[in-house]
Structures are given as structure tokens and as C-alpha cells.
C-alpha positions as CSV (number, residue, x, y, z in Angstrom):
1,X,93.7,137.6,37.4
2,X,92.0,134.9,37.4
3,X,93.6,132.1,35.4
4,X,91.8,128.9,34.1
5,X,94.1,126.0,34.1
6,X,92.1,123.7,32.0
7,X,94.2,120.3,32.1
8,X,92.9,118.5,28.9
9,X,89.3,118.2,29.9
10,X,86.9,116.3,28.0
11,X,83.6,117.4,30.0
12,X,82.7,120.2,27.4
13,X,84.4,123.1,29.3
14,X,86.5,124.4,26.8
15,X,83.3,124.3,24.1
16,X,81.3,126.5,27.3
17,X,84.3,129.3,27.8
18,X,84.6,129.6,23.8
19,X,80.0,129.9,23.3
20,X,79.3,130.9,26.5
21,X,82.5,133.4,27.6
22,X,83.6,134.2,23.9
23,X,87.3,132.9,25.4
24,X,90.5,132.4,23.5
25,X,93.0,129.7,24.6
26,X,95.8,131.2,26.2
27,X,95.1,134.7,25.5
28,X,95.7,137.4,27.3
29,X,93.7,140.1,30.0
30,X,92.7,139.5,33.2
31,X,90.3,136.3,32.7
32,X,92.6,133.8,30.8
33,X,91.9,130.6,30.1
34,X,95.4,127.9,30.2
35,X,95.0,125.1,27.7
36,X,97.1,121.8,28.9
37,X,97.2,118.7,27.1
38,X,96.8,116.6,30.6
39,X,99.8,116.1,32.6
40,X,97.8,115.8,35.7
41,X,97.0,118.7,38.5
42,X,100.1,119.1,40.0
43,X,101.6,120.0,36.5
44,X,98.5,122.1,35.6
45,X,99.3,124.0,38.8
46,X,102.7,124.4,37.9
47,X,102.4,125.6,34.8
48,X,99.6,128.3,36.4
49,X,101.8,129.3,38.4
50,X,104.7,130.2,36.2
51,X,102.0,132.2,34.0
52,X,100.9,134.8,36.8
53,X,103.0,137.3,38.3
54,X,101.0,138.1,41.4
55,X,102.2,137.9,44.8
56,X,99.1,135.5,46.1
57,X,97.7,132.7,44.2
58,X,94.5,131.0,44.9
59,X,94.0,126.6,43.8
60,X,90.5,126.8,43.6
61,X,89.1,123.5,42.0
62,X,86.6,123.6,38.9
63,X,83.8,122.0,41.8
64,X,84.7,124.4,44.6
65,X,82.6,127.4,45.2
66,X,83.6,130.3,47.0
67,X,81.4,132.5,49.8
68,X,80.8,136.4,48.7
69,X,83.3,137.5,51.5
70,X,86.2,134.6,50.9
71,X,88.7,135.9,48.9
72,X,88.9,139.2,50.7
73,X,89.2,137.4,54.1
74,X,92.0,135.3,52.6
75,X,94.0,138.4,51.1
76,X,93.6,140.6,54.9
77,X,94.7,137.5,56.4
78,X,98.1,137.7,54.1
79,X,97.9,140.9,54.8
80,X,98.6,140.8,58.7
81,X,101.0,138.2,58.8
82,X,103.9,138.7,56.4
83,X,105.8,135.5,57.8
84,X,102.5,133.4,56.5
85,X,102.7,131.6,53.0
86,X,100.1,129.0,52.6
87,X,96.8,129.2,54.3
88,X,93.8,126.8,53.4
89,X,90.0,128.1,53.7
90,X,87.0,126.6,55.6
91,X,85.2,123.8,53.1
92,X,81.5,122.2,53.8
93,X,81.0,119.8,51.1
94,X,78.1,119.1,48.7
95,X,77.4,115.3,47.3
96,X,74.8,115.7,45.3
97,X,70.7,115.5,45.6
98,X,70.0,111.9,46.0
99,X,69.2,110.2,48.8
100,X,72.7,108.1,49.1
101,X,74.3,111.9,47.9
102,X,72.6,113.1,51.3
103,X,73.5,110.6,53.4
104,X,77.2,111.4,52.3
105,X,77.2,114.7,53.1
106,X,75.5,114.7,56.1
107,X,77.9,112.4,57.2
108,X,81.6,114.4,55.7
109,X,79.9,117.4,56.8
110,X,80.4,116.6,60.6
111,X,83.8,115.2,59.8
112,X,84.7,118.2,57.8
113,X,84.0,120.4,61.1
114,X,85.9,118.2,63.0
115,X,88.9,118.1,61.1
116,X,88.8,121.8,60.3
117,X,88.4,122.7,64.1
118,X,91.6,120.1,64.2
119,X,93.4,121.8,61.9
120,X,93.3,125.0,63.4
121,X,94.3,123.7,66.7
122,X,97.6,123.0,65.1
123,X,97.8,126.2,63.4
124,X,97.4,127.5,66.9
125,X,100.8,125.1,67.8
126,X,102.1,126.3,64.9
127,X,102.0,122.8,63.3
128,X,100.0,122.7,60.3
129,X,100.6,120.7,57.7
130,X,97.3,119.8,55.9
131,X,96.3,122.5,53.2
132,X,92.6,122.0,51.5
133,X,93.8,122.2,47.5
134,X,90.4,122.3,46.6
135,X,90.5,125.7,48.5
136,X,94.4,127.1,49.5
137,X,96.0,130.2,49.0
138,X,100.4,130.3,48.5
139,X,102.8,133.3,48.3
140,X,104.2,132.7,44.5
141,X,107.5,132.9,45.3
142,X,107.8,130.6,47.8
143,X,106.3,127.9,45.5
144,X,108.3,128.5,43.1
145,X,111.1,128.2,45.6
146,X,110.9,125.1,46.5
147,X,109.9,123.4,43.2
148,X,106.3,124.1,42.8
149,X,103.8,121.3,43.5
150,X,105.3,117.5,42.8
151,X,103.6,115.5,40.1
152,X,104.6,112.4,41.7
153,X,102.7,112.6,45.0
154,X,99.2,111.5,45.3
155,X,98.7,114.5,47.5
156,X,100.3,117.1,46.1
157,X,99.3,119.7,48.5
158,X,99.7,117.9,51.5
159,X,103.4,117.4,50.7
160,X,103.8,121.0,49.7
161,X,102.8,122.3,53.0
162,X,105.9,119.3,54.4
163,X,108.6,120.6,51.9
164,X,107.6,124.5,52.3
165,X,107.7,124.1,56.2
166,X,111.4,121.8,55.6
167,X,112.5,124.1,53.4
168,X,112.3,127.4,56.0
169,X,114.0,125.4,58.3
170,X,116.7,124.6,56.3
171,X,117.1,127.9,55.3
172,X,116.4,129.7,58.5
173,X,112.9,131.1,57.4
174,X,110.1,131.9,59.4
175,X,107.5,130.6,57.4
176,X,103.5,130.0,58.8
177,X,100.6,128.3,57.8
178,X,97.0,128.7,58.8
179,X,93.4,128.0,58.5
180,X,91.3,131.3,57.8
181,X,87.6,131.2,59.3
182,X,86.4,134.0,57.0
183,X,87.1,132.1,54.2
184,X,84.4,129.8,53.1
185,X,83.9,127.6,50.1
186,X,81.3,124.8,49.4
187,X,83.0,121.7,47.4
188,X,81.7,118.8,45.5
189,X,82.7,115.3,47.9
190,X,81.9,111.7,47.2
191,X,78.6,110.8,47.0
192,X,78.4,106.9,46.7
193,X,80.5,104.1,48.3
194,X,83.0,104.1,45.3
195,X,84.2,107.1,44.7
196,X,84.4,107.8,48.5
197,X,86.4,105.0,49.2
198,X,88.4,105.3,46.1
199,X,89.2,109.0,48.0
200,X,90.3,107.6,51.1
201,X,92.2,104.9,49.3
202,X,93.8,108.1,47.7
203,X,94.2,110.2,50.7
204,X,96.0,107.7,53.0
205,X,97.9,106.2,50.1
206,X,99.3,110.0,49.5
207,X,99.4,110.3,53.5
208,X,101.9,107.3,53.6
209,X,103.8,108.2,50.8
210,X,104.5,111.9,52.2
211,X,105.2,110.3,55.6
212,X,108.0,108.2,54.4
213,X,109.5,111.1,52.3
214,X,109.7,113.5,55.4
215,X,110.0,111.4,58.0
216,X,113.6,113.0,59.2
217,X,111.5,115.8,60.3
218,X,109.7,113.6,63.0
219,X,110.9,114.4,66.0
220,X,113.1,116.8,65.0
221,X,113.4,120.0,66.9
222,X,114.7,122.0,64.5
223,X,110.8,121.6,63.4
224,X,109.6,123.2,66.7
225,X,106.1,121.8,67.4
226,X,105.9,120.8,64.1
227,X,108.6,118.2,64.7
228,X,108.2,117.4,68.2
229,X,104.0,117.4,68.3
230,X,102.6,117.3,65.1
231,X,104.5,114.6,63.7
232,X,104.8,112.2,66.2
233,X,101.4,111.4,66.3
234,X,100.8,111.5,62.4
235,X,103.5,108.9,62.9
236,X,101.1,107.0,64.9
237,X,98.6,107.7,63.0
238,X,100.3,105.3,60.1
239,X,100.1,102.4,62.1
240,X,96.3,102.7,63.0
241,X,95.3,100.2,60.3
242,X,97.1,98.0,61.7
243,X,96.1,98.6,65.4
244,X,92.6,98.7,64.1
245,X,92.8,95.1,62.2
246,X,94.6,93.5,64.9
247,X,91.7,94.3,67.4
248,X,88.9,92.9,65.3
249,X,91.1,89.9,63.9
250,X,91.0,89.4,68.0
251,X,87.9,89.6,69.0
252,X,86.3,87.6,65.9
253,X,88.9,84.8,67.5
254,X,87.8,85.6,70.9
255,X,84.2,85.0,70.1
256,X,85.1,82.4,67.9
257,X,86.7,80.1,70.1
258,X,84.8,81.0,73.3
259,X,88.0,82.8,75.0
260,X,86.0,85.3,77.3
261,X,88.6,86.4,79.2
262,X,90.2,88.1,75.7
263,X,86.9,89.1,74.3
264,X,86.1,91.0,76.6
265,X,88.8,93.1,77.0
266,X,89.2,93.7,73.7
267,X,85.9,94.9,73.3
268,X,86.3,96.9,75.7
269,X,89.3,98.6,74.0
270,X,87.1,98.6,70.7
271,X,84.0,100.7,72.3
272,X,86.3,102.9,74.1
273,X,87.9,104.2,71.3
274,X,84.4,104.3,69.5
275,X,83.2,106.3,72.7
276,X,86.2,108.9,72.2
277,X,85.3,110.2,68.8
278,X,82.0,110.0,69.0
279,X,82.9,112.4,72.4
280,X,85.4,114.3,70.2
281,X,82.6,114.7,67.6
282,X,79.7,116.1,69.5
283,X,82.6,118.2,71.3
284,X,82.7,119.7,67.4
285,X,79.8,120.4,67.0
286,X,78.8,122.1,69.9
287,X,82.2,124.2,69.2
């Protein structure tokens, strides 16, 4: 089935599936097309959800577009691993034709490998967390088991993965995640200053927020390597702002006032973190 949750869009889509598909809101068959009068994504995906009956479900976003050979690559993966309920594909994104769109996606397209390659080392530990919505696929039931997806997180699927993985502890399931190789999907990213850093705004905002809400399972053993690795630096990673702020708001002084012997060192601090992920990056691409 394949189910379009159409969330009170205004950009002409439900005028192209009624001229252009000869679709019926919220009529059956095996191409269906779910009117909503806006609620937001996490509701839309909600309310999906409760429509099918299938034992896999696919978030695919309206910009997302999937390789030939995805979907089947996602369903074998299901396939050998009953213990596995939420796996997330491999994304490259696309920002547009422009010059500036370019630039963008030259630029997210090496952080994309990076932080896929990332991600599938902590599948590896067991200790994923961070599901692509744009490109995921869930076992229904255990969804629906722990409340669906929450309307008031900015990042609705990275706290899914937090209270599906909480939720088998507490319960004493085995329950995996994973990244997928085979499965490949091109999505539409930022392709201007704005929208990207309105993004990012969003993403760490979200990131914080589901921090905060989980953080008993930090450290927690219980967790396994989810508790006692992947957490405790995505703790740390919360406070890099502030590192990051505090060692420019130093140097600038430094310089400022002529204090070498704290300029320098600082600095030095600066270009050798600058010198690890630009190592950590080529390391990405030649992987």
C-alpha cells in the first residue's frame, strides 16, 4: 500500500492527485491518498499509521526519492533480523541547480557520508539512535506500542528511535536498529544560508530537547552500549557550543589584549580540533 498522508498542503498537490492520478480523498485500494487538515508531521504520521495494517511501514517525505533497488533492500533486511524494528536508509541530498544550491550540496554531501558511515559504526555497537525520517522504515506494532511518533518534539524521529530503544528495555525486549546500505534515496536539503541554518537551529534545538527527556538512560547499563557509549558522548556533544564559544571569546581577548602566552595555546586547541575532522573527513571519503 502505499499511503499518501497529505497534511493540509497548499502547494497544489491535492489539485495534481485529483487531474493528474484521477484520486479520491481517503478512498480506498492500494494507492490512497490521506487528507489532514494540518496538525503537523508527527500527527500526519500517526494517523498513517493507524490507517495501514501492514507489518512494515516506510516515512518517505513528499522530496525524498527512492533508488530502483531500495525498498526491496529495506524489506530482506527486516527480513533477516526479526529482533530489528526501525532501520533508516542511505540519503545523498539534492539542493537545487543554482550556483549557491551547488555549493550546498557539495558541501552536505560530504557530511552526509560522514555521518552515515558514523551512524553505522553505532549500529555496529549496537547504539543507534538517529533514524533519517525523510527515509526510515518501523515494524507497525512497535510504533504503535509505544505511542506512535510525539507531536511535541521537534525531531520526532530522533526521539522515536530513544523511546522505542527505552521502551525494550523496560520491557525486556530485544529490539535493534540499523542503517541499510542497499537502500538509497536522494532528498531535497537546504540550499541557501536561511533555510539551512534555520535546519540546524531545528535539529539541535530537537537534539536538546530529546536529550533532556531521556537523559536517565545516559549511563545506564541497562542500555548496554547504548547507555554506557552512545550516550555519553551525545552528552558531550550538548555542551560543544559552549566549548566552542568559550575558545573564540578567548582567543579574540588573547589577540585583543596582546596576551601571547594564552593565544597561542588556544589556537592551538582551535586548529587541532579543525585538523581532526578535516582528518575524519577525508578518512570518509576514502571509506
Amino acid at each position: 500500500t502505499i499511503l499518501i498522508a497529505d497534511d493540509g498542503s497548499t502547494d497544489g498537490t491535492a489539485a495534481l492527485l485529483r487531474t493528474q492520478y484521477g484520486m479520491t480523498e481517503n478512498a480506498a485500494g492500494p494507492l490512497r491518498w490521506l487528507r489532514l487538515p494540518g496538525g503537523g508531521k508527527a500527527q500526519a504520521l500517526n494517523a498513517a499509521l493507524t490507517t495501514l495494517t501492514d507489518e512494515l511501514v516506510l516515512t518517505v517525505d513528499a522530496d525524498t526519492l527512492l533508488e530502483p533497488t531500495a525498498l526491496a533492500a529495506m524489506q530482506a533486511a527486516f527480513a533477516q533480523d526479526p529482533a530489528l524494528v526501525a532501520a533508516t536508509g542511505v540519503l545523498f541530498p539534492a539542493c537545487g541547480p543554482t550556483r549557491t544550491g551547488q555549493l550546498f550540496q557539495w558541501f552536505q554531501t560530504y557530511e552526509y557520508m560522514r555521518n552515515f558511515l558514523s551512524r553505522y559504526a553505532w549500529g555496529r555497537q549496537d547504539g543507534l539512535l538517529l533514524l533519517s525520517g525523510a527515509f526510515a522504515a518501523y515494524r507497525r506494532q512497535a510504533v504503535l506500542d509505544v505511542g506512535g511518533f510525539d507531536p511535541d518534539c521537534l525531531v520526532e524521529d530522533y526521539e522515536l528511535t530513544h523511546r522505542m530503544r527505552d521502551y525494550a528495555v523496560q520491557h525486556g525486549l530485544h529490539w535493534t536498529t540499523a542503517v541499510v546500505g542497499g537502500a538509497r534515496a536522494q532528498t531535497e536539503a537546504p540550499g541557501a544560508v536561511g533555510p539551512f541554518l534555520r535546519q540546524r537551529r531545528r535539529w539541535f534545538g530537537g537534539f536538546l530537547q530529546t536529550q533532556l527527556w531521556y537523559r536517565h538512560m545516559v549511563g545506564s547499563t541497562a542500555h548496554g552500549h547504548l547507555g554506557t557509549r552512545m550516550l555519553p558522548v551525545k552528552a558531550l556533544d550538548t555542551m560543544q557550543p559552549l566549548y566552542g564559544l568559550t575558545s573564540i571569546a578567548l582567543l579574540l581577548i588573547a589577540i585583543a589584549t596582546g596576551a601571547a602566552d594564552v593565544a597561542l595555546p588556544v589556537a592551538g586547541v582551535i586548529g587541532a580540533k579543525i585538523a581532526l575532522d578535516l582528518g575524519f573527513y577525508i578518512w570518509s571519503l576514502h571509506l
